[in-house]
C-alpha atoms as a printed R data frame, in Angstrom:
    type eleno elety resid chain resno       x       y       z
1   ATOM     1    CA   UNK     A     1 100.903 344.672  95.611
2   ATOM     2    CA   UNK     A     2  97.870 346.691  94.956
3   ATOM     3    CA   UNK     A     3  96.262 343.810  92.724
4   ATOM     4    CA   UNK     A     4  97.075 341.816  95.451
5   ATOM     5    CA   UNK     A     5  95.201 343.567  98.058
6   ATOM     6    CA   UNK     A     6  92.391 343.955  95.770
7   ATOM     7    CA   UNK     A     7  91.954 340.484  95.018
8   ATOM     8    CA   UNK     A     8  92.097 340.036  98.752
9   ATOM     9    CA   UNK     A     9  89.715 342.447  99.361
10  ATOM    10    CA   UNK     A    10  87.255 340.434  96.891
11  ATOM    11    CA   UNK     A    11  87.945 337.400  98.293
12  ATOM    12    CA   UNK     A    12  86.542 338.361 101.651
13  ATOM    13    CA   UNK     A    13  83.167 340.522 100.357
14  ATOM    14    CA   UNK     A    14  82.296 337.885  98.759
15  ATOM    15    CA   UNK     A    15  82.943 335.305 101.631
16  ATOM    16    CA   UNK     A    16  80.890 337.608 103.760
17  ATOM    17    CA   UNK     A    17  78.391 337.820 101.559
18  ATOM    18    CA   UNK     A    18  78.469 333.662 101.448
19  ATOM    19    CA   UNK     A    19  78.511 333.813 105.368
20  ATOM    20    CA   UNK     A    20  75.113 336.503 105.562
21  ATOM    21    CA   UNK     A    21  73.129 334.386 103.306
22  ATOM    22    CA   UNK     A    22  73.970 331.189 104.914
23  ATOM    23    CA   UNK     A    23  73.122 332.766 108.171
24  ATOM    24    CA   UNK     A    24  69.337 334.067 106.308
25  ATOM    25    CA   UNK     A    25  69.316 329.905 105.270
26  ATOM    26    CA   UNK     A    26  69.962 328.381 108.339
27  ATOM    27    CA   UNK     A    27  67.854 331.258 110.343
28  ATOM    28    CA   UNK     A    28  64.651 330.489 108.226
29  ATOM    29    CA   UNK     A    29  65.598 326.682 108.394
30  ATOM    30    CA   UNK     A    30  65.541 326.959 112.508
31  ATOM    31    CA   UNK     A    31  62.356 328.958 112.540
32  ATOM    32    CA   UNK     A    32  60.658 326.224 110.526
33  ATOM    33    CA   UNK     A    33  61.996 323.698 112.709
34  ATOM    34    CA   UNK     A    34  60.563 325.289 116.006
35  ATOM    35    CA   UNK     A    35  57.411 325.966 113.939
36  ATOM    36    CA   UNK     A    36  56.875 322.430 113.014
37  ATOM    37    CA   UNK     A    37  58.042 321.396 116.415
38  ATOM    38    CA   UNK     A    38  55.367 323.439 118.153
39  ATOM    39    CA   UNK     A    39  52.873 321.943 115.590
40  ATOM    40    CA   UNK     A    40  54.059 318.468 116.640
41  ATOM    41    CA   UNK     A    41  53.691 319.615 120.337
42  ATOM    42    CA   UNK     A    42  50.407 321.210 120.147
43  ATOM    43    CA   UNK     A    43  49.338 318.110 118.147
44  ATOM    44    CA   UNK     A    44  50.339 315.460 120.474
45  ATOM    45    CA   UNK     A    45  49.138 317.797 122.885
46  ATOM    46    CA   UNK     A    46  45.689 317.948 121.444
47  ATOM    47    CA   UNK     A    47  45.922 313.929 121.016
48  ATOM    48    CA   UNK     A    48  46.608 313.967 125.064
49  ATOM    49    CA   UNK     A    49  43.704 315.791 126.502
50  ATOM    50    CA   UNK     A    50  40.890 314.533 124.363
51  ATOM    51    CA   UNK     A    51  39.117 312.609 126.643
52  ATOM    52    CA   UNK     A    52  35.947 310.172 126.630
53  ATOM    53    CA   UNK     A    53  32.646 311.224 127.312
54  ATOM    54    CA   UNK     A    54  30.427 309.143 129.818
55  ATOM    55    CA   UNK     A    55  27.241 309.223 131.768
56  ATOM    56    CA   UNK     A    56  26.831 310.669 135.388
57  ATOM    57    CA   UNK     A    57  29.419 308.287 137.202
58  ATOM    58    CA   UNK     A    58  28.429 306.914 140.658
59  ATOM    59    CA   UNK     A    59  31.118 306.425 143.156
60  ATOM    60    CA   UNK     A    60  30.988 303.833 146.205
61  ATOM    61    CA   UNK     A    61  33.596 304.538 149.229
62  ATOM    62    CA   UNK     A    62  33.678 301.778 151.443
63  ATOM    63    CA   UNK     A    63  34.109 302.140 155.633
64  ATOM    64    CA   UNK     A    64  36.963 301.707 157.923
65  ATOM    65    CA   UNK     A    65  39.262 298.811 157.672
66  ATOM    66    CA   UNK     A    66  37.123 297.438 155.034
67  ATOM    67    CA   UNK     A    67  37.739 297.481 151.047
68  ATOM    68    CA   UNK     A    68  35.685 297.527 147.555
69  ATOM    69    CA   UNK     A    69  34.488 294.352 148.839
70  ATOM    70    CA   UNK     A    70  32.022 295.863 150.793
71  ATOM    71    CA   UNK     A    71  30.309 297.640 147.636
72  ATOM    72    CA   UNK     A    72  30.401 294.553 145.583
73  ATOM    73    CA   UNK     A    73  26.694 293.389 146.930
74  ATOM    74    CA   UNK     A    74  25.036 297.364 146.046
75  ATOM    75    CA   UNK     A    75  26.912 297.228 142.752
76  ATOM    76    CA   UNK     A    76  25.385 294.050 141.847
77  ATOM    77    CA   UNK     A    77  22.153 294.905 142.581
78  ATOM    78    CA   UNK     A    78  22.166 298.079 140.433
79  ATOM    79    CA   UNK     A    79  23.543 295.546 137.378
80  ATOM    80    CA   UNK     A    80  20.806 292.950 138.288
81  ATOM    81    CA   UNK     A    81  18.182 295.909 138.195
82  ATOM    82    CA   UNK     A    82  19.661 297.516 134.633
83  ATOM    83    CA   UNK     A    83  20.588 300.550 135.383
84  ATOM    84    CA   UNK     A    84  24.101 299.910 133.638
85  ATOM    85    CA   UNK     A    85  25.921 296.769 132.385
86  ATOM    86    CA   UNK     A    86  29.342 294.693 134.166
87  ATOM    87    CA   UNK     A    87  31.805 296.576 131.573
88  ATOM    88    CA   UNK     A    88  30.758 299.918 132.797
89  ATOM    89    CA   UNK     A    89  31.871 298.784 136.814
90  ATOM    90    CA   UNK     A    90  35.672 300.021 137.080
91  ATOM    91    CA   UNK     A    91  37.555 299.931 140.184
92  ATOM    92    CA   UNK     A    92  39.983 302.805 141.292
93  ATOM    93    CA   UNK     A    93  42.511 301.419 143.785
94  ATOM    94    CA   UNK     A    94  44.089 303.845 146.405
95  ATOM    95    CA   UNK     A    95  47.460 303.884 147.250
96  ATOM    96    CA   UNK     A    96  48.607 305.456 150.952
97  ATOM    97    CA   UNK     A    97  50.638 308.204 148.942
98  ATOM    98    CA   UNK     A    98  46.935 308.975 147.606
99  ATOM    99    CA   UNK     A    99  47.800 307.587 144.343
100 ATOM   100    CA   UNK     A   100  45.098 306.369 142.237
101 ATOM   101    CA   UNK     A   101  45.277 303.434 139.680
102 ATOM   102    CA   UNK     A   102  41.931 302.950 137.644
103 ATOM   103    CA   UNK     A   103  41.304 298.832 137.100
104 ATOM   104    CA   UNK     A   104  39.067 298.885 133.844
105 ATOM   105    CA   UNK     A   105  37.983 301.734 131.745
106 ATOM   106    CA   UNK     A   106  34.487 303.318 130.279
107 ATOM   107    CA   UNK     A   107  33.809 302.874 126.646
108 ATOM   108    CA   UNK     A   108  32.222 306.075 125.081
109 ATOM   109    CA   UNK     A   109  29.063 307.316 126.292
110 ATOM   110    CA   UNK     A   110  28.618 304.880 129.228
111 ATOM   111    CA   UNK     A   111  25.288 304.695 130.782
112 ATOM   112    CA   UNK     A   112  25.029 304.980 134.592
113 ATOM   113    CA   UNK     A   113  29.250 304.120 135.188
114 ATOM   114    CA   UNK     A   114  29.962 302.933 138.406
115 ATOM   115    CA   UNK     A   115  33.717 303.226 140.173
116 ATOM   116    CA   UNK     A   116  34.112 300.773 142.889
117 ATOM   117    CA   UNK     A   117  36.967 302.811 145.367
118 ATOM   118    CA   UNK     A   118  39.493 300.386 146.660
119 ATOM   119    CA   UNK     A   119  41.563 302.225 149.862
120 ATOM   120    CA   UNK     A   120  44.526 300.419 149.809
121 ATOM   121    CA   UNK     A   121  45.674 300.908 153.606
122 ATOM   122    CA   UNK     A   122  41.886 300.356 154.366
123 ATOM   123    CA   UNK     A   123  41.005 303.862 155.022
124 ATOM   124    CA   UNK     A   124  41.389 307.831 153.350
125 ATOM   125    CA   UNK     A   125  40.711 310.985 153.528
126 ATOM   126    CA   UNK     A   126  38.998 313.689 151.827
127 ATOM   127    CA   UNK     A   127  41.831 314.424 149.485
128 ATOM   128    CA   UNK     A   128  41.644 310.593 148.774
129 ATOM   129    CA   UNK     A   129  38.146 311.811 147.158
130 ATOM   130    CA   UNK     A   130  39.414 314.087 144.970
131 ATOM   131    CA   UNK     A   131  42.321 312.213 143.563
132 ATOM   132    CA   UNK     A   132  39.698 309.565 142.466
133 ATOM   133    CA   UNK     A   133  37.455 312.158 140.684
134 ATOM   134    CA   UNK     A   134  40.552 314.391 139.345
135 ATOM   135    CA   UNK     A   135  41.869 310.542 137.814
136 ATOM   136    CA   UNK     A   136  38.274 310.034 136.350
137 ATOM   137    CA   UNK     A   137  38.652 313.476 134.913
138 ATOM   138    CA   UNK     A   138  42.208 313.171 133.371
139 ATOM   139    CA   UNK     A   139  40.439 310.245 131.268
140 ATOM   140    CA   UNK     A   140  37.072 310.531 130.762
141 ATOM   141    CA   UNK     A   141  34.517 314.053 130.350
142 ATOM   142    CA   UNK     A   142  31.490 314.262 132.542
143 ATOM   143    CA   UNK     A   143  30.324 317.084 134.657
144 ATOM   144    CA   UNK     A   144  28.429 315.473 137.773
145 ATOM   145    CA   UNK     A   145  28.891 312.870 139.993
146 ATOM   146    CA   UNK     A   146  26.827 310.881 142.655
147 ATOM   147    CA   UNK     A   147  28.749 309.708 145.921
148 ATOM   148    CA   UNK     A   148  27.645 306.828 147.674
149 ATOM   149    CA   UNK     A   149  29.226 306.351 151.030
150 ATOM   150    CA   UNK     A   150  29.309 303.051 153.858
151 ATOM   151    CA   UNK     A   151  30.500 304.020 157.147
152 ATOM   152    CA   UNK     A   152  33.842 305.741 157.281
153 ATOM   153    CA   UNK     A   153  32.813 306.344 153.726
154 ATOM   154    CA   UNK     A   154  30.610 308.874 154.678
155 ATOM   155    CA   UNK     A   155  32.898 311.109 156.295
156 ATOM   156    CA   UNK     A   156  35.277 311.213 153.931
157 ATOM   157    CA   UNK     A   157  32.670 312.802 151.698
158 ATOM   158    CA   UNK     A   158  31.188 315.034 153.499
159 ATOM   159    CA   UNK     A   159  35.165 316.348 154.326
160 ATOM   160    CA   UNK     A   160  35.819 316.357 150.048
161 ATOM   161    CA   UNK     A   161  32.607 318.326 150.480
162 ATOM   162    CA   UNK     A   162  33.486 320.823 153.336
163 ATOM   163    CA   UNK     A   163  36.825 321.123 151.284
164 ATOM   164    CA   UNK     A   164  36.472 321.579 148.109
165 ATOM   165    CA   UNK     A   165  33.170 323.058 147.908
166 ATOM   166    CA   UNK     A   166  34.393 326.246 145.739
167 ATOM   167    CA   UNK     A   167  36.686 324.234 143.304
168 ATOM   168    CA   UNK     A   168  34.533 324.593 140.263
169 ATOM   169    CA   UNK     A   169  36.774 322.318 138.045
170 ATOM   170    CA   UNK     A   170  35.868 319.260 140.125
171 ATOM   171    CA   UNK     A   171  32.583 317.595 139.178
172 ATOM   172    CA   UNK     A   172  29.443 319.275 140.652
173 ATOM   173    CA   UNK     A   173  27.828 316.673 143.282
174 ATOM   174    CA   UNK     A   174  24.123 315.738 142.121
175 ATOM   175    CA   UNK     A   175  23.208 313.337 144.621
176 ATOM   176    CA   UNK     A   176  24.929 311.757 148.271
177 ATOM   177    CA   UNK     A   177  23.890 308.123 149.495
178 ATOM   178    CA   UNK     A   178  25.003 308.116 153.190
179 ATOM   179    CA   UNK     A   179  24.862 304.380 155.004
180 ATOM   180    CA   UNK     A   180  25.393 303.862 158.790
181 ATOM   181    CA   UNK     A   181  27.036 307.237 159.038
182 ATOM   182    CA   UNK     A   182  28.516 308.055 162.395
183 ATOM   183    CA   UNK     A   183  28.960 311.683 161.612
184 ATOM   184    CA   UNK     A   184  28.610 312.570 165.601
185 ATOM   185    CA   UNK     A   185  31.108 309.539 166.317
186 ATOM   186    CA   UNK     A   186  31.409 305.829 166.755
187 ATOM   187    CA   UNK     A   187  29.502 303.788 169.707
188 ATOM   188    CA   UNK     A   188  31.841 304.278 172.740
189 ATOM   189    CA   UNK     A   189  33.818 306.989 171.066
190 ATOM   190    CA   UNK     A   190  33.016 309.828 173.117
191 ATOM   191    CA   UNK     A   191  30.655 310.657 175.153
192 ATOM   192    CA   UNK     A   192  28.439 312.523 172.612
193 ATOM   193    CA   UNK     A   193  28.182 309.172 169.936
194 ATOM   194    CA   UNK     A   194  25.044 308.457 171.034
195 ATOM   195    CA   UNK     A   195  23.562 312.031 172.178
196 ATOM   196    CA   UNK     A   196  20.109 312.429 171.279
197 ATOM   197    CA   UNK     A   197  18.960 314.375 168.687
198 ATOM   198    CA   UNK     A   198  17.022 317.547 170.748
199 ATOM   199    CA   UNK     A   199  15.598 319.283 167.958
200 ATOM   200    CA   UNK     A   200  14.302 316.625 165.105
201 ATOM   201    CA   UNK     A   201  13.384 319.598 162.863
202 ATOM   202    CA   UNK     A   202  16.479 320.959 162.297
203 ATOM   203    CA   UNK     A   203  18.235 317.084 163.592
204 ATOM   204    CA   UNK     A   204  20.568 318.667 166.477
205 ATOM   205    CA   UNK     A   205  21.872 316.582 168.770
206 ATOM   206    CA   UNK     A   206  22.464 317.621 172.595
207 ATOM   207    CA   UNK     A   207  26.192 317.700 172.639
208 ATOM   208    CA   UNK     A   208  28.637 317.413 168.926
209 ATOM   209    CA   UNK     A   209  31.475 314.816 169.126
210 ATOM   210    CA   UNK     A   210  35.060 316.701 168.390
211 ATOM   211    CA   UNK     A   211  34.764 314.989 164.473
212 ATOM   212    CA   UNK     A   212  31.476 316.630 164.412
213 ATOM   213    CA   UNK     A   213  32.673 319.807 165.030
214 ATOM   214    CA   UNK     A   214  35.058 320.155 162.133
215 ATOM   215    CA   UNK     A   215  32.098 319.671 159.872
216 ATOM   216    CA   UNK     A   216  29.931 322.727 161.463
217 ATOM   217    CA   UNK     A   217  30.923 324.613 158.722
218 ATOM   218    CA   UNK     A   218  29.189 322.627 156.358
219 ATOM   219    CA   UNK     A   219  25.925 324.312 157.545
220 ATOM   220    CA   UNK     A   220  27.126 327.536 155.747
221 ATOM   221    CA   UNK     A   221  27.938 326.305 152.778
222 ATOM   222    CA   UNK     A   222  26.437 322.479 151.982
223 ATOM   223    CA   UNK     A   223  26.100 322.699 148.152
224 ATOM   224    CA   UNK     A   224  22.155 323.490 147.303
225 ATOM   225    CA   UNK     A   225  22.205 321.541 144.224
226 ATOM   226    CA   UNK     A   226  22.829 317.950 146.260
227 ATOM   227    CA   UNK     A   227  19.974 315.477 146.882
228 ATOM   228    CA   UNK     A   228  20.554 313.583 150.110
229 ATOM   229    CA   UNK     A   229  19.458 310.584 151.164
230 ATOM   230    CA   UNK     A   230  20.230 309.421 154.841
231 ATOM   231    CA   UNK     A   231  19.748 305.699 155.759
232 ATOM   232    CA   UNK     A   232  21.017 303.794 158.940
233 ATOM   233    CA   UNK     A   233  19.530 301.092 160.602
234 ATOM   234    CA   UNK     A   234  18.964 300.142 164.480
235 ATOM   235    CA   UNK     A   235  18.730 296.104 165.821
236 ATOM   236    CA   UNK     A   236  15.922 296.785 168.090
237 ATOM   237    CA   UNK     A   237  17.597 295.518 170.920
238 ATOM   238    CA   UNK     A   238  17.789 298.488 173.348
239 ATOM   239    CA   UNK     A   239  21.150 300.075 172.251
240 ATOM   240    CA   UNK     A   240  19.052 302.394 169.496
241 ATOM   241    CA   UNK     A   241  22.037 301.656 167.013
242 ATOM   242    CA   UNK     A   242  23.098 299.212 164.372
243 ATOM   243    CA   UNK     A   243  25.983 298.098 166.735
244 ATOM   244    CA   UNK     A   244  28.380 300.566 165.507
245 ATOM   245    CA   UNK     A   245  26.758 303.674 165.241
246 ATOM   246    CA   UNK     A   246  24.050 305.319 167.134
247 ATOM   247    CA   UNK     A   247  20.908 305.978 165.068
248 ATOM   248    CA   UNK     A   248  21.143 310.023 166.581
249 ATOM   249    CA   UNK     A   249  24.842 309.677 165.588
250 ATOM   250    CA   UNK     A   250  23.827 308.572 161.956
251 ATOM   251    CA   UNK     A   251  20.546 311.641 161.589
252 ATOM   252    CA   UNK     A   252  22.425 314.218 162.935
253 ATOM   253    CA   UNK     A   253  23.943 314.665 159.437
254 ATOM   254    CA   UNK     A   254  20.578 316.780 159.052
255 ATOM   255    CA   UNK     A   255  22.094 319.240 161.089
256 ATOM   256    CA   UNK     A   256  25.171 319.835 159.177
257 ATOM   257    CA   UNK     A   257  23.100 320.257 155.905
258 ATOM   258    CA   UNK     A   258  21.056 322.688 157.581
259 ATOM   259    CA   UNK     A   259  18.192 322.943 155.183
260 ATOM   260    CA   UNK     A   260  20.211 323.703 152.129
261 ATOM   261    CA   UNK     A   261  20.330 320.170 150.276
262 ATOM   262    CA   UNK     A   262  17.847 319.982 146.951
263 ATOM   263    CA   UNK     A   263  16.115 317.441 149.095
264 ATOM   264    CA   UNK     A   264  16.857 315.602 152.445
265 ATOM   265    CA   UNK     A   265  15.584 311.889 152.825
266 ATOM   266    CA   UNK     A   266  15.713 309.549 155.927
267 ATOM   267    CA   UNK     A   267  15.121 305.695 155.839
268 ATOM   268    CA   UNK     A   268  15.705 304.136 158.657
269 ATOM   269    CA   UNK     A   269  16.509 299.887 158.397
270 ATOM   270    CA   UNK     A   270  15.159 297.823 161.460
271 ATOM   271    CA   UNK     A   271  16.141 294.015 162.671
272 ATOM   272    CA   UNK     A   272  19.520 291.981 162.311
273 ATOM   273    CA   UNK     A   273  19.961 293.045 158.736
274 ATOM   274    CA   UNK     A   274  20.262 296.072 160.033
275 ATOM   275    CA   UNK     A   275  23.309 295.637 161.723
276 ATOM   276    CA   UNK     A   276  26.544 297.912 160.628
277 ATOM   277    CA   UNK     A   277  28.398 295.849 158.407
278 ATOM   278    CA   UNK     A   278  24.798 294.085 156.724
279 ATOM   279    CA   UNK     A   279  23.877 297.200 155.719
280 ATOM   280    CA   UNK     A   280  25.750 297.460 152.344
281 ATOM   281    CA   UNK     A   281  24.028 293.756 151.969
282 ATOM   282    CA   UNK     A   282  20.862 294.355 152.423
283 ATOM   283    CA   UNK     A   283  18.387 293.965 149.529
284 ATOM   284    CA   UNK     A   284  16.183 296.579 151.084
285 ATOM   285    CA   UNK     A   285  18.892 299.204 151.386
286 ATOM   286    CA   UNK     A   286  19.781 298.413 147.341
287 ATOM   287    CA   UNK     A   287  16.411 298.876 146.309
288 ATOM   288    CA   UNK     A   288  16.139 302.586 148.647
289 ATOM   289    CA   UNK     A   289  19.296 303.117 146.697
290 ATOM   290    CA   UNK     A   290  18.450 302.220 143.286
291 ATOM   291    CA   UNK     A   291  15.235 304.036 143.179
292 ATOM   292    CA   UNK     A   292  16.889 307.138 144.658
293 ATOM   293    CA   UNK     A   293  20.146 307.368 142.341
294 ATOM   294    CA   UNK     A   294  18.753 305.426 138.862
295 ATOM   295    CA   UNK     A   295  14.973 306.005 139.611
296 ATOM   296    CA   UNK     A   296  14.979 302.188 138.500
C-alpha cells in the first residue's frame, strides 16, 4: 500500500511539474504573440498616417445655391497662367451630413494644388470648412492654406475663421480672396444691407445687419498672419451694388478685420461684368486674383 501511494505521489509531482512548465511555454508563447501583434499594429499603423506632402493648397467655396461650377472659370485661369497644372485641380464634394469625399488626389510635392469645394445641398457652414481641410489633412501634409471665397462663400470663411481661430492643428490661413461678399447682408435683406460705410478708415458702416453682428468678434481676434484681399464690383446704374450685394455691404469686411490682417486690399470691379454672379467670370477679377495668391 505504501509503494502504492508512493508511486502515486510521483505520478502527480511530476505531472505538476509537466503542467508549470507548460504554463512557462505557453506564457512566453502569448507574450510573443501580443508582442508581434503590437508590432503588426504599430506597423500598419505607421503605414496609415504617412501622408503626402504638397504645396500651399488653395481652396475655392462657391456662393449660395450655386456649386464648383462657379469656380471652374478662376481655376482655369490660374492653369492657363501656370501657376499649377490640370492633375493638381481636385474636387472635394460635400455631403449635408458634412461629409467630405475628395474627387482626384495630389501626387507628391504638388505645386500650387487647387481643391474645387462642391456643397452638395448648395450651401454650408463653417464646420463644412473644416471638414474639407481636416480631409485634406488625413491625406496629404501641408501647413498653410489660402481660401478663396464667391458670395455665400465668403461667410462661411470668415465663420471657420471666427471659429476655429485657436485650433492650432488646422492649417494656418496665409491669404483670404473675398468676391461679392455681403458680410453686412444681402440687397433687401434688412434694412442695414446697404448702410453706408461712415467711417472709410476703419470701413464701419452706420447700422450692422444681425449676420454682421455674429462676426464682431472677429475684430478681437482676426488672425495677423492673413493677407486679405477684398474685391466686389458695382453696375453703375444707381443701386451702388453688383445686384446682389451692396458695395458698403461687401467693404465693410474692413471693419471686422480691424487693422489686424498682414495686409488689407480693396479692388473694386465696375460695369455689367461686374454683376454678382459674373464676378467669378471675369478675366479682370482672375488676373487681381492670380497676381495676389501666385504672384503670377
Amino acid at each position: 500500500m505504501n509503494k502504492k501511494a508512493g508511486i502515486i505521489s510521483a505520478l502527480a509531482i511530476i505531472i505538476v511539474g509537466l503542467a508549470a512548465c507548460l504554463g512557462l511555454v505557453l506564457n512566453k508563447t502569448s507574450k510573443n504573440t501580443v508582442i508581434s501583434q503590437a508590432k503588426v499594429t504599430q506597423k500598419n499603423k505607421q503605414k496609415t498616417i504617412k501622408k503626402i506632402k504638397i504645396g500651399l493648397p488653395t481652396i475655392f467655396i462657391h456662393g449660395y445655391g450655386s456649386s464648383y461650377h462657379a469656380e471652374e472659370h478662376m481655376v482655369n485661369a490660374a492653369v492657363q497662367a501656370g501657376v499649377t497644372n490640370s492633375k493638381n485641380v481636385i474636387r472635394a464634394d460635400v455631403a449635408s451630413s458634412g461629409q467630405v469625399k475628395l474627387i482626384g488626389s495630389f501626387s507628391k510635392d504638388a505645386k500650387n494644388p487647387i481643391v474645387e469645394v462642391n456643397l452638395e445641398q448648395g450651401y454650408g457652414d463653417a464646420q463644412d470648412v473644416r471638414n474639407v481641410l481636416e480631409a485634406l489633412q488625413n491625406k496629404y501634409s501641408f501647413k498653410e492654406v489660402n481660401l478663396v471665397g464667391h458670395s455665400y462663400g465668403n461667410l462661411m470663411v470668415a465663420n471657420y475663421i471666427n471659429d476655429n481661430y485657436q485650433i492650432k492643428t488646422l492649417p494656418t490661413i496665409n491669404k483670404v480672396v473675398s468676391i461679392a461678399g455681403h458680410y453686412n447682408g444681402w440687397l433687401g435683406e434688412e434694412e442695414a444691407s446697404t448702410s453706408p460705410i461712415k467711417n472709410k478708415k476703419t470701413g464701419e458702416p452706420e447700422k450692422f445687419s444681425s449676420s454682421f453682428k455674429q462676426l464682431l468678434t472677429l475684430r478681437q481676434h482676426y488672425p495677423k498672419q492673413i493677407q486679405v484681399l477684398n474685391m466686389y464690383g458695382d453696375l453703375e446704374d444707381g443701386s451702388k451694388s453688383d445686384g446682389s450685394v451692396a458695395v458698403s455691404s461687401a467693404q465693410s469686411y474692413k471693419y471686422l478685420i480691424n487693422g489686424r490682417a498682414k495686409s488689407y486690399r480693396e479692388i473694386e470691379f465696375t460695369g455689367k461684368n461686374a454683376q454678382h454672379s459674373r464676378l467669378h467670370r471675369n478675366s479682370q477679377v482672375d488676373k487681381a486674383l492670380i497676381e495676389f495668391l501666385w504672384n503670377k
